[in-house]
Structure formats: C-alpha cells, structure tokens
Rosetta silent file (secondary structure, phi, psi, omega in degrees, C-alpha in Angstrom):
SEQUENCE: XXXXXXXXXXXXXXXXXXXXXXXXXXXXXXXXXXXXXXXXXXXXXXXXXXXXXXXXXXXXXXXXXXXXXXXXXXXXXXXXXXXXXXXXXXXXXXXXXXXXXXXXXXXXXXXXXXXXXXXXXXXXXXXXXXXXXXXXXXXXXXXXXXXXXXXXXXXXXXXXXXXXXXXXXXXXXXXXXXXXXXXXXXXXXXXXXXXXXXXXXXXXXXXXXXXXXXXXXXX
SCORE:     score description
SCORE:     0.000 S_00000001
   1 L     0.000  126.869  174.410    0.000    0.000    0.000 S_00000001
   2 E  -110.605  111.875 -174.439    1.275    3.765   -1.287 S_00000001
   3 E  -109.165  114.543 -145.156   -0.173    6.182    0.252 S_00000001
   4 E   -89.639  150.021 -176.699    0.873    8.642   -2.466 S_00000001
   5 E    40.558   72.535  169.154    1.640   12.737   -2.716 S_00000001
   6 E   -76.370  164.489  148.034    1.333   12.723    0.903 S_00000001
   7 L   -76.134   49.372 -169.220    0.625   15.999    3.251 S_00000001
   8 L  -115.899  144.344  169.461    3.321   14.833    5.141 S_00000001
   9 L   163.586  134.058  148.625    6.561   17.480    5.166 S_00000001
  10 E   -35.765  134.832  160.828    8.800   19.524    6.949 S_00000001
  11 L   -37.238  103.590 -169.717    8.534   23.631    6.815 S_00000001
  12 L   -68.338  156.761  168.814    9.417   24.272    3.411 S_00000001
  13 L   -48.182  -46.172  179.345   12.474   26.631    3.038 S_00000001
  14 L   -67.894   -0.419  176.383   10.768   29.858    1.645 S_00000001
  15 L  -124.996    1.995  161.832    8.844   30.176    4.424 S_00000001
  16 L     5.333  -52.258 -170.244   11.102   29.200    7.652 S_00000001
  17 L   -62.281  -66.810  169.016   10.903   33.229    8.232 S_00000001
  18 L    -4.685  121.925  162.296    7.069   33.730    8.332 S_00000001
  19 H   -40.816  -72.869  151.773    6.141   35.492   11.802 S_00000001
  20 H     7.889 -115.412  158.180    3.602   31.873   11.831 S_00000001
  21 H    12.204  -65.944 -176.822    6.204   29.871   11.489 S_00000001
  22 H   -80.213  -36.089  176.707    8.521   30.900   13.798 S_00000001
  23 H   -63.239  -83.159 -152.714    6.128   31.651   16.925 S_00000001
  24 H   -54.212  -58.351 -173.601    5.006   27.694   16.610 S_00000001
  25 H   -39.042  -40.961 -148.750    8.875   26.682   16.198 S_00000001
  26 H   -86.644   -5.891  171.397    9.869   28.588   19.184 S_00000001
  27 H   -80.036  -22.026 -176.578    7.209   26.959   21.484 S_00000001
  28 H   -75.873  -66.672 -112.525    7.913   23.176   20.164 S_00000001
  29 L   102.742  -13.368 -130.709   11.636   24.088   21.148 S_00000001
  30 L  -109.882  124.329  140.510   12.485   23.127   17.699 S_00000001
  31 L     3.880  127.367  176.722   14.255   25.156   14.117 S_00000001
  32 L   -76.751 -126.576 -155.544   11.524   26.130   12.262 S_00000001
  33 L     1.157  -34.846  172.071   12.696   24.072    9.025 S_00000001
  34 L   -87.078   30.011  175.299   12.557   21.021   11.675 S_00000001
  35 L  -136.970  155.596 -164.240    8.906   20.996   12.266 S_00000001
  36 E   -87.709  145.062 -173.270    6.062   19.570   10.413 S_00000001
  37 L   -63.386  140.164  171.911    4.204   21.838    8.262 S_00000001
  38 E  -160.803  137.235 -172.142    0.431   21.975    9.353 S_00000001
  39 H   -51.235  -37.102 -171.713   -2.362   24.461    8.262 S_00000001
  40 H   -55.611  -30.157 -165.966   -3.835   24.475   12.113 S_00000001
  41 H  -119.592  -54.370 -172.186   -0.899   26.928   12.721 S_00000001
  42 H   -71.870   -2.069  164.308    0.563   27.762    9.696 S_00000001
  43 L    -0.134  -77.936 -175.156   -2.313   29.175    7.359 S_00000001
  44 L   -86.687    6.415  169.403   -1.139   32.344    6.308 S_00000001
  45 L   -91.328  -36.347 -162.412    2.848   31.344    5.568 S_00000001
  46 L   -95.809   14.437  166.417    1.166   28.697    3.389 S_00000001
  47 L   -33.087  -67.212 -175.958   -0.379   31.435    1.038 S_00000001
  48 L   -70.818   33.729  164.639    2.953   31.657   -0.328 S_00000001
  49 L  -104.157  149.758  162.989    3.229   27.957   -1.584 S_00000001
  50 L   -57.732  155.579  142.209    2.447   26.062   -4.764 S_00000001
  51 L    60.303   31.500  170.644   -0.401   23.319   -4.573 S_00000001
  52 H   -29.958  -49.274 -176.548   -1.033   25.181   -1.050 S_00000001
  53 H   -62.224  -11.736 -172.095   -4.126   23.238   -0.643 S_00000001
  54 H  -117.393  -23.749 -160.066   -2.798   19.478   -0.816 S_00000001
  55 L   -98.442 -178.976 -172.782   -0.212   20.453    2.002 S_00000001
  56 L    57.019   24.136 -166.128   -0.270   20.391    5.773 S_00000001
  57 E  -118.961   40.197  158.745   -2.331   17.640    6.718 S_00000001
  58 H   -31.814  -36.598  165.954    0.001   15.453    8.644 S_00000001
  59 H   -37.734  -52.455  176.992   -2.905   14.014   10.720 S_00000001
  60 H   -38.162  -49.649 -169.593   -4.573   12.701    7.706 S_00000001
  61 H   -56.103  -23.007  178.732   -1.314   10.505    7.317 S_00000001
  62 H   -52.301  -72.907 -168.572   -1.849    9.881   11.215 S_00000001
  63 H   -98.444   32.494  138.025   -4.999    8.537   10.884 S_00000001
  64 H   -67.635  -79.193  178.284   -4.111    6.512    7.810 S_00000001
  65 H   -63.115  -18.952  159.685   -1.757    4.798    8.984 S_00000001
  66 H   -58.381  -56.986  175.792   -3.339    3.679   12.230 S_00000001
  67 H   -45.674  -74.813 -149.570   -6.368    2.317   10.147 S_00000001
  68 H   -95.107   10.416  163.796   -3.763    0.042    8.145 S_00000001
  69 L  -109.120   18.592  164.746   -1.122   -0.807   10.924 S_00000001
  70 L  -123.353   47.195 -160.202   -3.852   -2.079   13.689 S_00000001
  71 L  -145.264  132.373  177.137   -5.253   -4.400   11.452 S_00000001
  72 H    -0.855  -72.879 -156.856   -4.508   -8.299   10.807 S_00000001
  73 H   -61.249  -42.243 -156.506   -3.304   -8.030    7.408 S_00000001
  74 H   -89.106  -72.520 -178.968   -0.193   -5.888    8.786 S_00000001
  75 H   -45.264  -29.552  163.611    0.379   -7.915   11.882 S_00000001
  76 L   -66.286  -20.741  169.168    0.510  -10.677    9.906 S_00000001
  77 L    83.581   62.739 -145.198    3.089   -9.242    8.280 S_00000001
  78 L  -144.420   10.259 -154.099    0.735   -9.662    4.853 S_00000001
  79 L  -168.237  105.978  161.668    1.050   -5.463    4.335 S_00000001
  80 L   -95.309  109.231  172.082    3.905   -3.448    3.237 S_00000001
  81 L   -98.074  148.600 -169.139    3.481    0.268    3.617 S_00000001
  82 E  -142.665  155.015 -174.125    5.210    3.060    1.956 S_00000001
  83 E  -122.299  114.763  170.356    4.238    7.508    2.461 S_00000001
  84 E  -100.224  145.761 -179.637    5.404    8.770   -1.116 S_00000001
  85 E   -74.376  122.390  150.162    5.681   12.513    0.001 S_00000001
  86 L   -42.157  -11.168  169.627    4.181   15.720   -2.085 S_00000001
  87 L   -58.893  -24.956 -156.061    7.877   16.420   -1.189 S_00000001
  88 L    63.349   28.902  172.411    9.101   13.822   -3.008 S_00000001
  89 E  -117.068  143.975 -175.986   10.093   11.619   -0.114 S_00000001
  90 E   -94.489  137.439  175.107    9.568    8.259    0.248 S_00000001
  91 E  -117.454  149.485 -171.531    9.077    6.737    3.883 S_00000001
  92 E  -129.542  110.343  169.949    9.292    2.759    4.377 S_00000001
  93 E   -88.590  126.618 -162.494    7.438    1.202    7.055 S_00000001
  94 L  -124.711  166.776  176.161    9.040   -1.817    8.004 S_00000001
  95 L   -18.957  139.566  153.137    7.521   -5.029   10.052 S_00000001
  96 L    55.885   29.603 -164.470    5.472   -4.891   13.273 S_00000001
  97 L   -75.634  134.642  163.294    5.756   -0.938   13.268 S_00000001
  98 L  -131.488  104.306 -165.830    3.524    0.696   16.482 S_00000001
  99 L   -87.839  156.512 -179.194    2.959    3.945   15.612 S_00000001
 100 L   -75.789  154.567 -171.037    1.339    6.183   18.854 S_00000001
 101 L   -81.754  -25.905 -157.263   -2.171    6.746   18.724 S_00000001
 102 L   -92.592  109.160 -175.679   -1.393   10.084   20.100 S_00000001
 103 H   -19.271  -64.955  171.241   -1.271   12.955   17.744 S_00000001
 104 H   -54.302  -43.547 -174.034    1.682   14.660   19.244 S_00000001
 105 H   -74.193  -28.851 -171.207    3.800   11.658   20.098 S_00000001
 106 H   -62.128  -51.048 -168.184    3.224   10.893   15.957 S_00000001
 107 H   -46.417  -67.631  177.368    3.942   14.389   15.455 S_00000001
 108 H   -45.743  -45.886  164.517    7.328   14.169   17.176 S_00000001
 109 H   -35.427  -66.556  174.748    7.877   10.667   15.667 S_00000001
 110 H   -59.991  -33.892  176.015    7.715   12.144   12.336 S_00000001
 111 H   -70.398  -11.459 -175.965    9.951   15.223   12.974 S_00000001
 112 H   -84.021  -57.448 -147.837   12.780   12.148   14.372 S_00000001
 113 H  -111.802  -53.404  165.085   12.881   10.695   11.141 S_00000001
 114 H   -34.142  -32.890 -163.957   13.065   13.693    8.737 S_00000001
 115 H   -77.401  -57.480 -171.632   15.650   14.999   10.769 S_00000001
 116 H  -106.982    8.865  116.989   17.659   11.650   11.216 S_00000001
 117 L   123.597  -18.119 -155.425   16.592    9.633    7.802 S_00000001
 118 E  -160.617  167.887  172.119   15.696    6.587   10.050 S_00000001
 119 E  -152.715  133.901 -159.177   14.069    5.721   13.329 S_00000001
 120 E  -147.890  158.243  173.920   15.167    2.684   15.425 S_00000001
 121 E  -131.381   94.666 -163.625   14.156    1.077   18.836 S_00000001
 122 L    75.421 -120.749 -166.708   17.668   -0.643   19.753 S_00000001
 123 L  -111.764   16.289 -167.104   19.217   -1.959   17.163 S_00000001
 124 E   -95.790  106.592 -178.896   16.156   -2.660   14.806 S_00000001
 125 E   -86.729  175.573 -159.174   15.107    0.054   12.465 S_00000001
 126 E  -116.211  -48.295  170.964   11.383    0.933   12.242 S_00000001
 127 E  -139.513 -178.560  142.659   10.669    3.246    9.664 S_00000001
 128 E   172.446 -176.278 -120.442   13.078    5.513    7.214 S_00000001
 129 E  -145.278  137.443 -177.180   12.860    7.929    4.842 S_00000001
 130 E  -152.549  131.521  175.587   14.594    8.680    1.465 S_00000001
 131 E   -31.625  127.608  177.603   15.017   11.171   -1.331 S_00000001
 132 L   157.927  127.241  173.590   12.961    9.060   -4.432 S_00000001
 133 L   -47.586 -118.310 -129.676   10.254    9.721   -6.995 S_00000001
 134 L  -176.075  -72.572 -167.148    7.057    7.861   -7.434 S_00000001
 135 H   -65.852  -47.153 -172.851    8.190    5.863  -10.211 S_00000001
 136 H   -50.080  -53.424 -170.737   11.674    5.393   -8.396 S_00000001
 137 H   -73.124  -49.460  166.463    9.883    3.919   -5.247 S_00000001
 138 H   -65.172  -19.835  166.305    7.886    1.657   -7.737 S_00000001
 139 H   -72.282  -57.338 -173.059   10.804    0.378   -9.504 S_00000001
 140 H   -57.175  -35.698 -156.725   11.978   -0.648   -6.065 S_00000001
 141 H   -97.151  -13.126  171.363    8.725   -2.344   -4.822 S_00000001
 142 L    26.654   70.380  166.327    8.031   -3.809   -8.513 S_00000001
 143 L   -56.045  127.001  148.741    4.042   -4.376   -8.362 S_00000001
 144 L   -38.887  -39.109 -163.337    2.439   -6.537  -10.586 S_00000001
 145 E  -146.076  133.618  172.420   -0.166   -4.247  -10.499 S_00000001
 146 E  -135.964  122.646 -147.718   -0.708   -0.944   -9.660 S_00000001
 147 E  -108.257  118.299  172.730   -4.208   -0.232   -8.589 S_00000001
 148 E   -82.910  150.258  173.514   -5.196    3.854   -7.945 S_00000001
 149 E  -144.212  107.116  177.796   -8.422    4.559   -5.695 S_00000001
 150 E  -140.706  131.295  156.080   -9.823    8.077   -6.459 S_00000001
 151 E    13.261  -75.545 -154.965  -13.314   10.083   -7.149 S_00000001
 152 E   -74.960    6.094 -163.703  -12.179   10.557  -10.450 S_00000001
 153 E   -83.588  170.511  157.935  -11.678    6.377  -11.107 S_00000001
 154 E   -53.307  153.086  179.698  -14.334    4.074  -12.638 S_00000001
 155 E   -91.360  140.098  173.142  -17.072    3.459  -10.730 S_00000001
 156 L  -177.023 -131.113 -177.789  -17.224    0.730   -8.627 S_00000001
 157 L  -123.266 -151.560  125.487  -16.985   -1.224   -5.314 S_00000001
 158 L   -93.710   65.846 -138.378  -14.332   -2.025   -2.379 S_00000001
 159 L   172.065  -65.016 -113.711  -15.702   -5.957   -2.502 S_00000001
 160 L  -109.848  -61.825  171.286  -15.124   -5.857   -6.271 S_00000001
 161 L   -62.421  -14.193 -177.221  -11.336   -4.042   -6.019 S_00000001
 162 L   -93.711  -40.518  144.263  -10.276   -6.035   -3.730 S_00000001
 163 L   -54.939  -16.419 -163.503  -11.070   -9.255   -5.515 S_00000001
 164 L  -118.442   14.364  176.871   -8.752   -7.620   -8.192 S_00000001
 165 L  -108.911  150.621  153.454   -5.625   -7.362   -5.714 S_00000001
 166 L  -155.855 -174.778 -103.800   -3.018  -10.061   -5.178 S_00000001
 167 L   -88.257  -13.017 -153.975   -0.281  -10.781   -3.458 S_00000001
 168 L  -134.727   15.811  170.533    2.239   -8.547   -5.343 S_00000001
 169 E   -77.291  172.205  164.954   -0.308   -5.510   -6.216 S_00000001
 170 E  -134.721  150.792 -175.849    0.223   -2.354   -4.944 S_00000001
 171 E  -100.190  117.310 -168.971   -2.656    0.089   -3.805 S_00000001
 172 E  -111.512  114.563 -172.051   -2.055    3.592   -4.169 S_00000001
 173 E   -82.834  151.074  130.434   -4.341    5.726   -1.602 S_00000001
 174 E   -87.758  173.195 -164.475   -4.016    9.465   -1.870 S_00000001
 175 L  -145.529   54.386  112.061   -2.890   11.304    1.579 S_00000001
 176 L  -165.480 -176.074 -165.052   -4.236   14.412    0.743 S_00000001
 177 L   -72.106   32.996  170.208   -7.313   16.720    1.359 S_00000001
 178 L   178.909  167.327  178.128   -8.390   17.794   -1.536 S_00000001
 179 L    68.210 -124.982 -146.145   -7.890   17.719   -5.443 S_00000001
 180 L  -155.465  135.687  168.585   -6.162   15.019   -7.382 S_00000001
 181 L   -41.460  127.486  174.996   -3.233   12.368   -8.341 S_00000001
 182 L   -84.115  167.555 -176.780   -0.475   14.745  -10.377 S_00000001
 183 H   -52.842  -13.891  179.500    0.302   13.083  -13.604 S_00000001
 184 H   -48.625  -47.726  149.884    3.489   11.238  -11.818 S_00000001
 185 H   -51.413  -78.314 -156.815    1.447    9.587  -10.346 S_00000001
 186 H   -55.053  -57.548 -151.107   -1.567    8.366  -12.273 S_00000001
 187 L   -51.510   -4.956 -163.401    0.464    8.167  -15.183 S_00000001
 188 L   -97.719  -14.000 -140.997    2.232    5.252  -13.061 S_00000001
 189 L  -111.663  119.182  157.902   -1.844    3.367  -12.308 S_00000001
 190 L   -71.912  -11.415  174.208   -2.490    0.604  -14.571 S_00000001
 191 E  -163.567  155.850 -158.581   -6.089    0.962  -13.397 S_00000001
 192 E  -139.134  114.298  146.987   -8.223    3.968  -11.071 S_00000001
 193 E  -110.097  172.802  176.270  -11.302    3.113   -9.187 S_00000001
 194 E  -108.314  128.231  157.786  -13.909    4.889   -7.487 S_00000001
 195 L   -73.347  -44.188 -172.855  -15.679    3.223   -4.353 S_00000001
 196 L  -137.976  175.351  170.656  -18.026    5.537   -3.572 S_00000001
 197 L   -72.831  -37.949  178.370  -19.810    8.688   -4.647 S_00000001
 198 L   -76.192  149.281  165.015  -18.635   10.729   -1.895 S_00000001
 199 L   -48.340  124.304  168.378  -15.093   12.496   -1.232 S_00000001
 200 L  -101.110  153.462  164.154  -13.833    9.495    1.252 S_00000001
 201 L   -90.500  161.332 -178.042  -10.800   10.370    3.561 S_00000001
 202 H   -70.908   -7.038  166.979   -7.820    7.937    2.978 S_00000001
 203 H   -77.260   -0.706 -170.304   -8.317    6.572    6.388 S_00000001
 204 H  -104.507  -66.505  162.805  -12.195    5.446    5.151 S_00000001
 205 H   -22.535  -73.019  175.345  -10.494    4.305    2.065 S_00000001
 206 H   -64.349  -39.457  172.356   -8.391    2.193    3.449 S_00000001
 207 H   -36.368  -64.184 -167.287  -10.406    0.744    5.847 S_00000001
 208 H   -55.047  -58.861 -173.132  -13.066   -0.226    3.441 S_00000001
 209 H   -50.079  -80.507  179.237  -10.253   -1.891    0.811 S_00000001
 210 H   -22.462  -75.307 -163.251   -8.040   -3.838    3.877 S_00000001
 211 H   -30.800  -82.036 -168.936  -11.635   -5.564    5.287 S_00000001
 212 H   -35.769  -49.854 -175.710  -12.552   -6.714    2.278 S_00000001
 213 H   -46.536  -97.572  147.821   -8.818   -7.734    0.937 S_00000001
 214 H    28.107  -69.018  179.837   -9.261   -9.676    5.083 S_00000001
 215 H   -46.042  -59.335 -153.154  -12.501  -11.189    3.998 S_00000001
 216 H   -63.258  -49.945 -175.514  -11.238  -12.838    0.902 S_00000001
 217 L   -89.599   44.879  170.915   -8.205  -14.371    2.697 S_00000001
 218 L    49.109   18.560 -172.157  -10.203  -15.372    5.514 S_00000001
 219 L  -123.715    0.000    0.000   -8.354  -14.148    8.141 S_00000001
C-alpha cells in the first residue's frame, strides 16, 4: 500500500521566516525548518506555496496509517506500507511498526525521522525515509499491479477491487485533502477506481479496501 503525494513534510524553506512559522517553532523548542508543516498553525505562511491546498495535513497521514497498521493483514506481516511525500520523499514502514495513537507523540515521531533519515528502537530500524520519486519507489517495490483509488476512477466497489488485488499488487491511496493524483502519479496506475460517490478520507479508504482484501483471505 502507497499512500501517495502525501501531506506529510517539513517547513518548506521559503517560508522558515514567516512570523507563523517561527512563533510555533519557538514553542515546540524546535528550528523552524525542523517541524512539520500543518495548516492548524501555519495558514497564512502557506499562502505563499504552490499546490497550497494538498499540504499540511500530517494528521490525515496519522490517521491513515493507524487504520492500516492495527489491522490483521499488517500484523501478519501480509502489508507493506510506503508515504510517497508531495515532497518527493519516500518513507518505508518496516515489520510490526507501532505507531502512537497520540497525535503529538506521531507528530514528534515524524519530525525524528526527517531529521535523522531513520528511526530505530535498539538496534532494529522501524521506519526511514529517502530522497525518491514515485516511479523510483515503484521500480523498487516492482508491483504486478498498480491499482489507484480516487473520485475521479471508474465506478465501482471495495468488494469488487479487492477481488482484483493479489499478493504482489500495490494500492495507491491518496494522503491528501483535496484535489487530485499529479500526472506522476496516475500516469504510473495501470487501473483507477472509485468506491463511492462521496469524497472518502484515505483513512475510510483504506479501511473499506483492507476488510474486504481480510474477507477474501479469511483471516
């Protein structure tokens, strides 16, 4: 599972400066360039950004990944996850990963591993994070399949897509709140469905896909 052009990212360089910006840095403790961008604080510094509107929604990715790391298929170790970044960073989720439930502790989690490329508990590591396209990160994970789930897809079911995965597809979710796969993406999806009529979040999205995918292999 890719959950692709996330709203996951560090305080882009032009706007480090921003009055915003800097007030929230100096209360975390933290560089402003080391904390993650998010709209709840940062609003008016993110005028001055491109694709403003897809960015700042680290939560979403929160409560994405919680939906598809508390769930069988993962524990089973039956689910490989990957964050391709709007940033262009890739993140690799590796076995038995327990991310905190708690907004803040995630928050901090995430600001560990931009900062330091990796995040380990002893000597194992747990997730880390690398410079790499879309396409780059699919050449590594070399799907059989690469199945898109968007609005703009064919209409159809999660029962129905999920019959159409196997063992060596990959599912590409988007991770963020509004708009659309850029062409890097799609241009990557051998096929785009729609589940539902409504705007879904990627944590309803996934849910709905996993169960079924669950159903079919019984477990």
């Amino acid at each position: 599972m890719i959950i692709a052009d996330a709203a996951l990212e560090t305080v882009p360089k032009v706007i480090t400066k921003h009055p915003a910006v800097v007030k929230h840095a100096s209360k975390k403790g933290k560089p402003p360039h080391e904390i993650l961008l998010d709209r709840s604080y940062h609003h008016a510094a993110m005028l001055k950004l491109d694709n403003a509107g897809k960015r700042g929604r680290p939560d979403l990715i929160h409560f994405a990944l919680l939906e598809a790391t508390l769930i069988p298929l993962y524990q089973k170790n039956m689910l490989t996850i990957y964050v391709h970044t709007i940033a262009g960073k890739a993140i690799f989720l590796h076995e038995n990963v327990r991310l905190p439930k708690s907004y803040f502790r995630f928050e901090g989690l995430m600001e560990e591993l931009f900062k330091e490329g990796k995040v380990k508990s002893e000597d194992k590591v747990l997730m880390e994070v690398k410079d790499m396209l879309f396409e780059d990160l699919l050449n590594v994970i070399k799907p059989t399949k690469v199945i898109g789930l968007s609005r703009t897809g064919a209409k159809s079911n999660a029962e129905t897509v999920a019959r159409s995965i196997d063992n060596k597809s990959a599912i590409v979710i988007g991770g963020f709140p509004r708009s659309h796969f850029p062409s890097t993406v799609s241009e990557k999806l051998d096929c785009l469905y729609s589940i539902s009529e409504y705007s879904l979040e990627a944590h309803v999205v996934i849910a709905r896909i996993l169960y079924e995918y669950e159903k079919l292999l019984d477990i």
